[in-house]
MIMARSE-587202 format. One record per residue: residue number from 0; x, y, z of N, C-alpha, C, O in turn; residue in one letter. Coordinates in steps of 0.001 Angstrom, whole numbers, plus 500000, padded with zeros to 6 digits. Example, Ala and Ser with C-alpha at 12.3 -4.5 7.8 and 13.67 -1.06 7.14 Angstrom:
guvex/n.xx/n.yy/n.zz/ca.xx/ca.yy/ca.zz/c.xx/c.yy/c.zz/o.xx/o.yy/o.zz/vovo
0/513190/494310/507800/512300/495500/507800/513200/496700/507800/514236/496681/508465/a $
1/512850/497750/507080/513670/498940/507140/512900/500030/507870/513409/501138/508039/s $
# end
This chain:
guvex/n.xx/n.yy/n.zz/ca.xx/ca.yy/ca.zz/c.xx/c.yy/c.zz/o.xx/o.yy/o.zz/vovo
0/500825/498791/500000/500000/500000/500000/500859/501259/500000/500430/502376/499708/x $
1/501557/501101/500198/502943/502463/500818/503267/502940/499149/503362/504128/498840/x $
2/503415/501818/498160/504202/502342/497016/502762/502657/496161/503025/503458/495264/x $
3/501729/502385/496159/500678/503103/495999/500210/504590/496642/499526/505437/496066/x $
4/500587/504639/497548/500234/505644/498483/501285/507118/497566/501004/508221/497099/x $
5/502294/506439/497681/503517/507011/496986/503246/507549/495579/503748/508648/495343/x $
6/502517/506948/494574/502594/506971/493504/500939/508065/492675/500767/508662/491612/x $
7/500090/507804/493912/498812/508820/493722/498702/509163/494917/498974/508689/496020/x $
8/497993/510604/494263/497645/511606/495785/496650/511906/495789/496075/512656/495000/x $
9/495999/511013/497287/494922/510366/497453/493718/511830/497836/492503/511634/497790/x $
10/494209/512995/498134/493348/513901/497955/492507/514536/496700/491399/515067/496624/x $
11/493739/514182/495562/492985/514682/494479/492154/513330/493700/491721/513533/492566/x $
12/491972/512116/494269/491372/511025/493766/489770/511617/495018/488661/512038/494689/x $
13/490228/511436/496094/488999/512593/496579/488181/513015/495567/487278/512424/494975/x $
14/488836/514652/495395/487674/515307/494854/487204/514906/493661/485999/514991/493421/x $
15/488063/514429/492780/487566/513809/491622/485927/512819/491776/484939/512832/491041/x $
16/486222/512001/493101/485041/511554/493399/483803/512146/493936/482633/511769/493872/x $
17/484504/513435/494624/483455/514485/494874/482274/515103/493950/481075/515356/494067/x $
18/483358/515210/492898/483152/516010/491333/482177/514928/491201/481074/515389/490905/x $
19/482182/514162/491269/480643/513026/490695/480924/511784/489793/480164/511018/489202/x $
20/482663/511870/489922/483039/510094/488700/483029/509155/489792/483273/509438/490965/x $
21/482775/508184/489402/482301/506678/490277/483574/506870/490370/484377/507668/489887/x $
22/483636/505443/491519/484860/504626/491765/485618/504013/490964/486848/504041/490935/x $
23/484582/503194/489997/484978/502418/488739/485823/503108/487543/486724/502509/486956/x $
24/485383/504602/487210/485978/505879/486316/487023/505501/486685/487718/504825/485926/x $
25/487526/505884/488202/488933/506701/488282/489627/504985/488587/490803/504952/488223/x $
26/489248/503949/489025/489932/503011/489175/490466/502725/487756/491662/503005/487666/x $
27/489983/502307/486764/489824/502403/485679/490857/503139/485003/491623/502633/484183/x $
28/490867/504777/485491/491503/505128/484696/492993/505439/485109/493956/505834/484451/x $
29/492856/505168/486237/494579/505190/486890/495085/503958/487526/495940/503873/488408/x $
30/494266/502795/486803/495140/501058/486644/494998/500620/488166/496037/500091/488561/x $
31/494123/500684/489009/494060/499984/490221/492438/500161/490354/491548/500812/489806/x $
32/492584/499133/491475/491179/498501/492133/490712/499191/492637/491339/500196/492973/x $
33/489402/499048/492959/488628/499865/493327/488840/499861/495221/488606/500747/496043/x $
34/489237/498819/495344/489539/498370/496457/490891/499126/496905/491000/499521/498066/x $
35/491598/499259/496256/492526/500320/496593/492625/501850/496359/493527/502633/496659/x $
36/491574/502026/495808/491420/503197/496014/490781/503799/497385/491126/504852/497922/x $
37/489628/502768/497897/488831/503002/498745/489904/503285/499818/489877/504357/500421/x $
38/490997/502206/500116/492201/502582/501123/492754/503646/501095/493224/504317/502013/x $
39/492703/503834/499950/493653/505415/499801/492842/506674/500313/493380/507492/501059/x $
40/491684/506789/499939/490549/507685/500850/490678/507609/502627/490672/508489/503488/x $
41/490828/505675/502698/490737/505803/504476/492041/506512/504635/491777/507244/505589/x $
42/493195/506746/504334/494287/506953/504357/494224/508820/504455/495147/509418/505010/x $
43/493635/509194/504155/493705/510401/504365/492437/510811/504947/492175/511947/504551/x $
44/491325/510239/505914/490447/510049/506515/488809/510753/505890/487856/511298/506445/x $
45/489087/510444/504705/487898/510354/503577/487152/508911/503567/487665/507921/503043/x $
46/485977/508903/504156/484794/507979/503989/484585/507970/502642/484877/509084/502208/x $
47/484027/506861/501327/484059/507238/500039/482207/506909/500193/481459/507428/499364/x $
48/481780/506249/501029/480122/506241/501348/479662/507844/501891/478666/508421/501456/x $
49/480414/508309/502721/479990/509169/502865/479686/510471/502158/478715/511217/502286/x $
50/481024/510586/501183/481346/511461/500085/480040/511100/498934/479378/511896/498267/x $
51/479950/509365/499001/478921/509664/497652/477533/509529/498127/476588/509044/497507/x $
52/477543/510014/499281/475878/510791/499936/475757/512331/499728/474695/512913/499950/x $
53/476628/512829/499392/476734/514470/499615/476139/514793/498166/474932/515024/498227/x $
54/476635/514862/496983/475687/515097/496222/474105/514882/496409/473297/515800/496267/x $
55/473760/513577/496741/472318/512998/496796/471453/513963/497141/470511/514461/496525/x $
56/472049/514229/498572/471783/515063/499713/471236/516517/498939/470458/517219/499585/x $
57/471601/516909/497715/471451/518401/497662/470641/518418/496670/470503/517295/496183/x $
58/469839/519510/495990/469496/519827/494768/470915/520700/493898/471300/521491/494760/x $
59/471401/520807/493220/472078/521275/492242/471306/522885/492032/471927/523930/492224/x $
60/469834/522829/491601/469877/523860/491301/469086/524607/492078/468457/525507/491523/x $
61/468952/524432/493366/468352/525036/494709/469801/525730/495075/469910/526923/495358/x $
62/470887/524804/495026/472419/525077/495312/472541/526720/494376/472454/527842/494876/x $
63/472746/526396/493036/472685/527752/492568/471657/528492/492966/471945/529481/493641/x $
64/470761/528330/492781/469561/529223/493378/470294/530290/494568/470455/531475/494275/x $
65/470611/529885/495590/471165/530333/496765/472537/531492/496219/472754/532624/496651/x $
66/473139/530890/495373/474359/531336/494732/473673/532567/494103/474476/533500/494078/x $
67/473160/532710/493881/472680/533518/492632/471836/534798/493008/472056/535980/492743/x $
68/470523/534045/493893/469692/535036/494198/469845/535332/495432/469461/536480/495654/x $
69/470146/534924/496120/470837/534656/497705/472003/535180/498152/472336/535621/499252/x $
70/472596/535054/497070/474408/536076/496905/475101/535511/498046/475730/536154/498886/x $
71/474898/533986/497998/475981/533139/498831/477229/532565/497922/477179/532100/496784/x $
72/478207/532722/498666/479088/532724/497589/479747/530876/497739/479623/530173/498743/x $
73/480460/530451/496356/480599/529076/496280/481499/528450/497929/481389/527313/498388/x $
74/482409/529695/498576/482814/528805/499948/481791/528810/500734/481669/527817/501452/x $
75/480963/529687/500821/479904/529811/502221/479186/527857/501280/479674/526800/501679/x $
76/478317/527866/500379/478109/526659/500002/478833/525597/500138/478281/524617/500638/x $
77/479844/525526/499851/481210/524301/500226/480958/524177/501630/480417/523093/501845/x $
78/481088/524678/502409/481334/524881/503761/479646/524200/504389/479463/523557/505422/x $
79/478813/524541/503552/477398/523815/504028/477433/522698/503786/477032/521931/504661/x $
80/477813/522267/502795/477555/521121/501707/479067/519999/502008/479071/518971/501330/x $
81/480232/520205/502947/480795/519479/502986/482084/518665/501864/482956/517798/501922/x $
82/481402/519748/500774/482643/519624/499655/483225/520929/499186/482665/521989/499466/x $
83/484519/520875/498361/484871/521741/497895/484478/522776/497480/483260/522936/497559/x $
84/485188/523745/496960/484516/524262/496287/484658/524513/494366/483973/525057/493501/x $
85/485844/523822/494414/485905/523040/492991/484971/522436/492607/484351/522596/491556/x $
86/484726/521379/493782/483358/520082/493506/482102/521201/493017/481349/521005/492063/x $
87/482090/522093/493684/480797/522603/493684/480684/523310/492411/479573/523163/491900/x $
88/481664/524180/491612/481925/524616/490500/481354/523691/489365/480632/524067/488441/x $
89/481881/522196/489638/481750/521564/489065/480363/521304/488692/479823/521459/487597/x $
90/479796/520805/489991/478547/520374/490164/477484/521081/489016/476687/520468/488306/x $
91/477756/522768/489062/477176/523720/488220/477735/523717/487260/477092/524434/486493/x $
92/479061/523126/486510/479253/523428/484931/478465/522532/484308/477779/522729/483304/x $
93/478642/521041/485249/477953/519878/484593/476327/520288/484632/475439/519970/483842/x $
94/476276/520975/485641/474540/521248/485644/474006/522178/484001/472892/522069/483489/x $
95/475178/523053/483454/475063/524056/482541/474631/525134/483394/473791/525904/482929/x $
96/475115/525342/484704/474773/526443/485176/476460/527606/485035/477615/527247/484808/x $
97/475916/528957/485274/477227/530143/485702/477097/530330/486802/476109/530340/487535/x $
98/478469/530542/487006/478393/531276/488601/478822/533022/488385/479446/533568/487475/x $
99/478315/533474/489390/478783/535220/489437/480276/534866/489490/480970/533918/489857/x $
100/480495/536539/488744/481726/537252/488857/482249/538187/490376/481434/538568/491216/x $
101/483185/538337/490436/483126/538734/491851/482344/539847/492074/481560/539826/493023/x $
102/482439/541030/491206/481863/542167/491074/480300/541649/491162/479696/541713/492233/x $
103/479685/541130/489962/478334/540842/490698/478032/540011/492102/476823/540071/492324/x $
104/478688/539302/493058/478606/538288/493952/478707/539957/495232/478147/540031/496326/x $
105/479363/540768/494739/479774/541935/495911/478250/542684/495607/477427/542203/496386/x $
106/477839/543375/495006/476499/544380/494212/475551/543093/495165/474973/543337/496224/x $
107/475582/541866/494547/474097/540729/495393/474129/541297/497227/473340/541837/498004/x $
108/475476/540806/497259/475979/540919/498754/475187/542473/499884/474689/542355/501003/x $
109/475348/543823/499032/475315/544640/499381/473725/544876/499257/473145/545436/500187/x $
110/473108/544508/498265/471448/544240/498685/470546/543908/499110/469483/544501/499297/x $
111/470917/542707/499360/470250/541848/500706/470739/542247/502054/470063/541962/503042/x $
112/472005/542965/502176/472533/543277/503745/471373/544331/504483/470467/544924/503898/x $
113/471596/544356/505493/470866/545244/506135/471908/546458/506627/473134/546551/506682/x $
114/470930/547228/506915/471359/548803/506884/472632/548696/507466/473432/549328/506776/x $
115/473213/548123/508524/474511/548510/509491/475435/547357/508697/476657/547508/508706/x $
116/474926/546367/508107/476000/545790/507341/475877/546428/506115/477077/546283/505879/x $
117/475451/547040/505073/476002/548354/504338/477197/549229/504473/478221/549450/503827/x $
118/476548/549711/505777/477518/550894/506213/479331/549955/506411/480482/550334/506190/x $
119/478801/548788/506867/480634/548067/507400/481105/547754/506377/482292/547563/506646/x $
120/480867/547460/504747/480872/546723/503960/481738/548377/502878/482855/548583/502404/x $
121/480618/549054/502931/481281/550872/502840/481806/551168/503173/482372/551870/502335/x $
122/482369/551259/504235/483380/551364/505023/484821/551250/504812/485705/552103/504873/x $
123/484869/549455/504437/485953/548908/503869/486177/549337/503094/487326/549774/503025/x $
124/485148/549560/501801/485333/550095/500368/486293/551093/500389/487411/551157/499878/x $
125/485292/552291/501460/486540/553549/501081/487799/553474/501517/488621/554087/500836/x $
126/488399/552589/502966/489268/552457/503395/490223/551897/502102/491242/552499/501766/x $
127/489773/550720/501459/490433/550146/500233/490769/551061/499035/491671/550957/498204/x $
128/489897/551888/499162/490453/552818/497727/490773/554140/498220/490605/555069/497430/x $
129/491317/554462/499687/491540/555479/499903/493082/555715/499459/493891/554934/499960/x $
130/493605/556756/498529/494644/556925/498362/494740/556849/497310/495505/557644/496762/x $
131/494109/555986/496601/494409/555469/495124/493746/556543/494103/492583/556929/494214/x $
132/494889/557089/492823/494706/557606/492209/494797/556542/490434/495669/555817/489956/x $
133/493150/557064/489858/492902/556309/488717/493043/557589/487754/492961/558801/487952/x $
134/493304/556754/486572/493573/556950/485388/492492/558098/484757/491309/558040/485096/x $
135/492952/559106/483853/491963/559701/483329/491270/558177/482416/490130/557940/482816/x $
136/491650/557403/481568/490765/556400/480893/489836/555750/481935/488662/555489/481675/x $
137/490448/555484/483206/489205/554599/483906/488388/555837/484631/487287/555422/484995/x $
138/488580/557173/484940/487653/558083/485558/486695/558187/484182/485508/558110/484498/x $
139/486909/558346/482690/486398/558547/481992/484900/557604/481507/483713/557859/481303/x $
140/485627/556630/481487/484677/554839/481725/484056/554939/482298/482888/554806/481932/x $
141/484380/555261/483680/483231/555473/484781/482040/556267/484920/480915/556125/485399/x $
142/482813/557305/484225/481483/558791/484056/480756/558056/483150/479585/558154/483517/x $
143/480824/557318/482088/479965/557345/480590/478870/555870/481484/477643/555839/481390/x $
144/479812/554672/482382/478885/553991/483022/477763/554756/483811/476807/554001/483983/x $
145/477557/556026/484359/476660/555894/485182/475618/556761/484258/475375/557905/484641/x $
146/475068/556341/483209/474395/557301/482165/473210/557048/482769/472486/558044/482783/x $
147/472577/555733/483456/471156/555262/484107/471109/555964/485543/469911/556174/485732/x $
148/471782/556398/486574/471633/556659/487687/471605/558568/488368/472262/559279/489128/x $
149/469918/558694/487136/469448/560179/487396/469222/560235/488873/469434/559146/489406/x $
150/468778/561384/489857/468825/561400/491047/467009/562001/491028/466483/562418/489996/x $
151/466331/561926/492291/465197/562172/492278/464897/563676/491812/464080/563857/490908/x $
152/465559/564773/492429/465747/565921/491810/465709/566267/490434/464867/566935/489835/x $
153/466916/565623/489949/466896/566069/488582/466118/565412/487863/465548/566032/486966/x $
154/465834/563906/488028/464838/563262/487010/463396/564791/486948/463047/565520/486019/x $
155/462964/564704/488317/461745/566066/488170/461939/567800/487277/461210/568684/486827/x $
156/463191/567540/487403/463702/568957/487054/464095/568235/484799/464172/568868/483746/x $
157/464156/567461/484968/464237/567313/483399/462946/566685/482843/462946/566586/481616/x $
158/461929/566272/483430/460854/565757/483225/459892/567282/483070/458996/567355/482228/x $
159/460162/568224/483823/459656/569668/483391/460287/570222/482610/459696/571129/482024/x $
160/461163/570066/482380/462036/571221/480973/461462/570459/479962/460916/571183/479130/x $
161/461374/569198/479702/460985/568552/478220/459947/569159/478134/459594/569705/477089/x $
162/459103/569177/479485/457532/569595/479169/457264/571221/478391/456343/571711/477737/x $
163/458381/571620/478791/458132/572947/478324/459055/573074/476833/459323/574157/476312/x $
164/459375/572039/476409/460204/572226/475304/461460/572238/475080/462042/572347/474001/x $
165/462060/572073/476580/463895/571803/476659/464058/570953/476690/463515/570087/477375/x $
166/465488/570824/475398/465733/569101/475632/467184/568879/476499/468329/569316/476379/x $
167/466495/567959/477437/467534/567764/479076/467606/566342/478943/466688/565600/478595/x $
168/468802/566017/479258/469045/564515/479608/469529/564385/481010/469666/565458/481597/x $
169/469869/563107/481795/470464/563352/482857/471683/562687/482625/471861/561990/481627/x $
170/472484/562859/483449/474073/561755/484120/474601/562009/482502/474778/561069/481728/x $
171/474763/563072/482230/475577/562720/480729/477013/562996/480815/477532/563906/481462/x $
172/477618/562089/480070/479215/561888/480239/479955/562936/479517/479808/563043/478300/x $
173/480850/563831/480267/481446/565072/480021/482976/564430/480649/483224/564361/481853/x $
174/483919/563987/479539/484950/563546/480136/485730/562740/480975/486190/561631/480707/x $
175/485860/563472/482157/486096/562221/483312/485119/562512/484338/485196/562017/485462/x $
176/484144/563353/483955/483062/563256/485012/481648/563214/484214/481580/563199/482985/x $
177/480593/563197/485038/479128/563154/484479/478534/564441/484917/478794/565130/485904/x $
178/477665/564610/483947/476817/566105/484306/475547/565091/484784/475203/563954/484461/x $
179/474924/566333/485930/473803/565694/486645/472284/565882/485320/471439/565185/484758/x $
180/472625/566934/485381/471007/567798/483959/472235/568344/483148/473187/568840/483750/x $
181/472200/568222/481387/472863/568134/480469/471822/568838/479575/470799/568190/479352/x $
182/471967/570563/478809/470973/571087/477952/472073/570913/476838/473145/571458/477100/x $
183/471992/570311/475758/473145/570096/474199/473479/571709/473936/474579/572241/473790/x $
184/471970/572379/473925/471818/573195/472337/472707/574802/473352/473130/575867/472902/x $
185/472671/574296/474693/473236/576278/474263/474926/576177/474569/475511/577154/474102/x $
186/475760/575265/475207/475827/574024/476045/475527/574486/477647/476241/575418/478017/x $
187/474800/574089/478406/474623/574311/479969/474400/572904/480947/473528/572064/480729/x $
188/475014/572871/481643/475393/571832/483066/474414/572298/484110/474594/573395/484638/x $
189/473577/571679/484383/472657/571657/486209/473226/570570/486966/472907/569383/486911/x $
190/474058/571089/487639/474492/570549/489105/473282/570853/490180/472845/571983/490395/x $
191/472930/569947/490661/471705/569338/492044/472440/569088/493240/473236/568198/492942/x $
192/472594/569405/494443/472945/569381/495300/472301/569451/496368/472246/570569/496880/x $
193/471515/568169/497148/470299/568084/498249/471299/568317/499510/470766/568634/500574/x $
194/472619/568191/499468/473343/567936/500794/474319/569321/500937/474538/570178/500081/x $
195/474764/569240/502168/476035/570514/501982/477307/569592/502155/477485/568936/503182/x $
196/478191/569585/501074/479298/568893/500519/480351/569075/502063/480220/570195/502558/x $
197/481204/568258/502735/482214/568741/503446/483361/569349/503176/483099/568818/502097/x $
198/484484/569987/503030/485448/570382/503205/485929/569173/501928/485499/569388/500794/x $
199/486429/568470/502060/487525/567617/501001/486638/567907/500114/487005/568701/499247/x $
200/484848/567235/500020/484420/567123/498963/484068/568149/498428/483968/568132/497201/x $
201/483773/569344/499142/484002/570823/498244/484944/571366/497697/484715/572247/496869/x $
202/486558/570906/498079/487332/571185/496961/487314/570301/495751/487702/570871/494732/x $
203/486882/568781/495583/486652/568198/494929/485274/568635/493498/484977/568275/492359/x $
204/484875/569497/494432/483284/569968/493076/483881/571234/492668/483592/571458/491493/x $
205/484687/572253/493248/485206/573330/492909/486055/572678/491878/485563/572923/490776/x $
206/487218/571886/491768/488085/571124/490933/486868/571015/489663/486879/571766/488687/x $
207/485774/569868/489900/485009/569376/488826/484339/570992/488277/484556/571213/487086/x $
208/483622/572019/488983/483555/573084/487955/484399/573580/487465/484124/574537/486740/x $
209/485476/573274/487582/486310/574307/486679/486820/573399/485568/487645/573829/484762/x $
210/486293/572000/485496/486686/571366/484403/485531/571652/483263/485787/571815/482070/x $
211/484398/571680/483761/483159/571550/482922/482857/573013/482545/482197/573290/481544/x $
212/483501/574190/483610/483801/575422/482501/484491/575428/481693/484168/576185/480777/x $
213/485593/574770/481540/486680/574691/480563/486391/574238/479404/486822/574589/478306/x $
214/485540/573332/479718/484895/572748/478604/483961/573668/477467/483406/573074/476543/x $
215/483844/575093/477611/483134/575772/476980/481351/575425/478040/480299/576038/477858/x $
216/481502/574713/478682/479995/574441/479086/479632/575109/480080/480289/574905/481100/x $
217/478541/576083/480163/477981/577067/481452/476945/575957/482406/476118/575110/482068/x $
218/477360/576347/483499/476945/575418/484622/476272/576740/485800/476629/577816/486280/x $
219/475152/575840/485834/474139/576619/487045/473613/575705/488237/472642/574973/488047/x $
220/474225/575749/489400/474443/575177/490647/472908/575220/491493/472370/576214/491981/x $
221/472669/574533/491489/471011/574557/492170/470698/573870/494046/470371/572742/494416/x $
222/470857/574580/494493/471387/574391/496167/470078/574029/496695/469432/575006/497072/x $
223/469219/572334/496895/467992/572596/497091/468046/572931/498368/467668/574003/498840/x $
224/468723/571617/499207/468187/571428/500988/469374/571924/502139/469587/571508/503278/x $
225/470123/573119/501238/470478/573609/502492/471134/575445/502415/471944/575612/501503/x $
226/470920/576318/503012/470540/575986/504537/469766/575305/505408/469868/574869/506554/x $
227/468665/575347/504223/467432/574942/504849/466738/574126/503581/466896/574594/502453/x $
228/465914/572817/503773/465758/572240/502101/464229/573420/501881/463547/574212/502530/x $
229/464343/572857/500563/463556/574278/499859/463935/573942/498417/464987/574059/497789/x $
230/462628/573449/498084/462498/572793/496682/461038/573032/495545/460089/572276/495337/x $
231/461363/574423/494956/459836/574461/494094/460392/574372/492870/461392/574979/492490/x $
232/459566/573413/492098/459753/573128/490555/459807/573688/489482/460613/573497/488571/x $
233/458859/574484/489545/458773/575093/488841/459541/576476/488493/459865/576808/487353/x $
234/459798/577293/489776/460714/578154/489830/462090/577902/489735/462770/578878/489418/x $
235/462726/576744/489945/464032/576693/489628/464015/575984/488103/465118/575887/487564/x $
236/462817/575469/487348/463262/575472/486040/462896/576911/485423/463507/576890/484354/x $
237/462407/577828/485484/462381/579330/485249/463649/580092/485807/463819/581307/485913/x $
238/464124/579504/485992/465611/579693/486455/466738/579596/485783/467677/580346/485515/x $
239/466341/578159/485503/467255/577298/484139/467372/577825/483062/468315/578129/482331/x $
240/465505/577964/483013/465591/578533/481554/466162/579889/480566/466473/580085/479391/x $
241/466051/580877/482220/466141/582000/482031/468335/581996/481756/469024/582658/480980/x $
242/468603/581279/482469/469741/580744/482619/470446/580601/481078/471365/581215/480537/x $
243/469541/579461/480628/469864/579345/479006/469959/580057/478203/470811/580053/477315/x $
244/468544/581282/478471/468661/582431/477162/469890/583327/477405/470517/583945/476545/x $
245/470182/583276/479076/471292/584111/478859/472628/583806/478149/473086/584411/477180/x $
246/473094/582908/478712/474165/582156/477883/474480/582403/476402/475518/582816/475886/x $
247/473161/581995/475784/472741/582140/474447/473104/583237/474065/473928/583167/473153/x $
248/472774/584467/474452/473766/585614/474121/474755/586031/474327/474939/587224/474087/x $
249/475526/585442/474716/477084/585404/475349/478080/584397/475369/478143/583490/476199/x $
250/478994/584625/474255/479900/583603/474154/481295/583500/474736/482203/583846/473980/x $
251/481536/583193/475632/482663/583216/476251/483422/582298/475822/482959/581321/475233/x $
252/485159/582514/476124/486002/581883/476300/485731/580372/476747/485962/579291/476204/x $
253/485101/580771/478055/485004/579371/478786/483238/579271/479759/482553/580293/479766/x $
254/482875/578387/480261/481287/578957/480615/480930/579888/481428/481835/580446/482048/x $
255/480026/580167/481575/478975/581056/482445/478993/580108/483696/479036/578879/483627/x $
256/478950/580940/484987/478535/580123/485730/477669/580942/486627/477785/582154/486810/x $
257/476651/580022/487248/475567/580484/488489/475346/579645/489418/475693/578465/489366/x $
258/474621/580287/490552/474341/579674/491862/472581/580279/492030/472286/581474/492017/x $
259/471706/579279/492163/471074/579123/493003/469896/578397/493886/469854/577185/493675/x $
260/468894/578898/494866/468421/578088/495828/467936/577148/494765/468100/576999/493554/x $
261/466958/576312/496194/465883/575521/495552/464634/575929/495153/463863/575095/494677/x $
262/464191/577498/495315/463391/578431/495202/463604/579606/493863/462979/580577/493437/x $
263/464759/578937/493544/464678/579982/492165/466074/581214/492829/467017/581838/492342/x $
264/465328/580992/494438/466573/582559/494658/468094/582361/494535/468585/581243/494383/x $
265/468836/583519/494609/470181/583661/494617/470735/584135/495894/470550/585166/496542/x $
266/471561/582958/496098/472018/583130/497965/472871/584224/497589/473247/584712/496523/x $
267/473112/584521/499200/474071/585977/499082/475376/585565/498611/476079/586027/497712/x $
268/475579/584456/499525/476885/583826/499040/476990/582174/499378/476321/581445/500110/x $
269/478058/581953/498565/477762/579994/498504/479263/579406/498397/480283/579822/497847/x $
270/478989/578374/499084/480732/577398/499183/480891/577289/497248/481982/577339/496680/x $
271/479832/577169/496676/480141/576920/495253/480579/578046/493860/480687/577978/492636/x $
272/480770/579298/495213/481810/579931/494203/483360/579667/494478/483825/579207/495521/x $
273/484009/580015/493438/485452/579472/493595/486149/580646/492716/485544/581488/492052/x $
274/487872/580488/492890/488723/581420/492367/488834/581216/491268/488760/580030/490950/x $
275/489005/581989/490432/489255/582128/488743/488167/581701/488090/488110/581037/487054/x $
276/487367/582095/488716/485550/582135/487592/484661/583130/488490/484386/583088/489689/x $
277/484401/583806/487738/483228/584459/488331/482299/584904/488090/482210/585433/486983/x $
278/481068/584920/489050/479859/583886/489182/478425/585283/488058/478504/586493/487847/x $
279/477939/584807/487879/477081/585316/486910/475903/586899/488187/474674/586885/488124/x $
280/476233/587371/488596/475374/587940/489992/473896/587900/489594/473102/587940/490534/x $
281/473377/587826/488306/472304/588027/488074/471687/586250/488158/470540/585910/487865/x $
282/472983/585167/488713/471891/583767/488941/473117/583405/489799/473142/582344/490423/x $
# end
């Protein structure tokens, strides 16, 4: 038994049996008895009765099921199920099933969690990418991916300009960033802002306007919920609009820019003016 023992390694005759080939397959196909194989399992304290109960034991595609819609990932399953997680791979190629990519298995993960496992899961995220500086090609990628993810604000605020005859899109890709409300024809940017930005992230939007002025594109800053939230519809697209015709007569170097409430008004003053642009006083 020793120069057998020696000659196959009795773990990977294991999983092979895990994977779902009889005894007879692999005896068969690596010139010994079945009877010695079975030794070679006790030998590394693998039951081969027990192993070929574990499939029985499961549905295959209850197994994915869990994988899939459940956003359990193939070790948490291994770890239930008593086999690998090769075996289990397996189990699903032979089934003709896929398994997620990590990226989708993380997105499942984060939807089913509940609120305080969100936040720990976020957490990590930023800790993991804190520091890291990306590529203008992958900031660029990124802006043009989020073309679906309008915000409640602006979806309302471009759902009234069409009505009145402006054509507004949202999340449109301007480089390495996205515009929130996007007008083509005069070019003008609506930035939405329900929150008051902190310190890092206000030099970070001061940075992003001065790219999207550069761009030739006039941008008008719409401050709904703070000091205080304060949100009428209609007056801040009479705002916009009025916004547009101005532009329209004025061609600058680089854009127009404005600030204001969620009421149409113009604060006295706002974190969203910045140095080397200055601000339109009449928005």
């Amino acid at each position: 038994m020793t120069s057998i023992a020696k000659r196959f390694n009795a773990h990977d005759l294991v999983e092979r049996y895990k994977s779902g080939e009889s005894m007879k397959a692999i005896a068969n196909d690596i010139g010994i008895s079945q009877s010695s194989i079975g030794i070679l399992f006790k030998s590394v304290g693998a039951n081969w009765q027990d192993i070929g109960r574990i499939k029985s034991r499961y549905n295959v595609s209850e197994l994915h099921r869990q994988h899939i819609e459940d956003g359990k990932s193939i070790l948490e399953i291994s770890k239930e199920c008593g086999a690998s997680r090769v075996t289990i791979n397996r189990w699903f190629k032979d089934a003709g099933f896929k398994w997620r990519g990590r990226s989708e298995g993380a997105l499942q993960r984060f939807s089913v969690a509940s609120d305080a496992e969100k936040m720990r899961l976020a957490s990590f995220a930023h800790e993991g990418r804190r520091g890291n500086k990306d590529s203008i090609e992958t900031k660029t990628k990124r802006a043009k991916s989020f073309s679906h993810r309008v915000g409640l604000y602006e979806r309302e605020i471009i759902e009234e300009l069409c009505a009145r005859g402006v054509d507004a899109v949202g999340q449109h890709p301007c480089g390495i960033y996205n515009l929130d409300i996007f007008i083509d024809k005069f070019p003008v940017s609506v930035e939405v802002y329900s929150g008051h930005p902190g310190g890092s992230r206000m030099s970070d939007i001061r940075e992003r306007s001065k790219y999207i002025l550069n761009q030739g594109i006039s941008q008008l800053t719409v401050q709904v919920t703070y000091p205080s939230k304060i949100f009428v519809l209609s007056d801040v697209c009479d705002k916009i609009i009025a916004f547009c015709e101005f532009v329209s007569r004025k061609k600058p170097v680089i854009g127009h820019h404005g600030v204001v409430r969620g009421n149409g008004y113009i604060p006295a003053t706002s974190s969203h003016d910045f140095e080397g642009c200055s601000r339109i006083m009449s928005f």
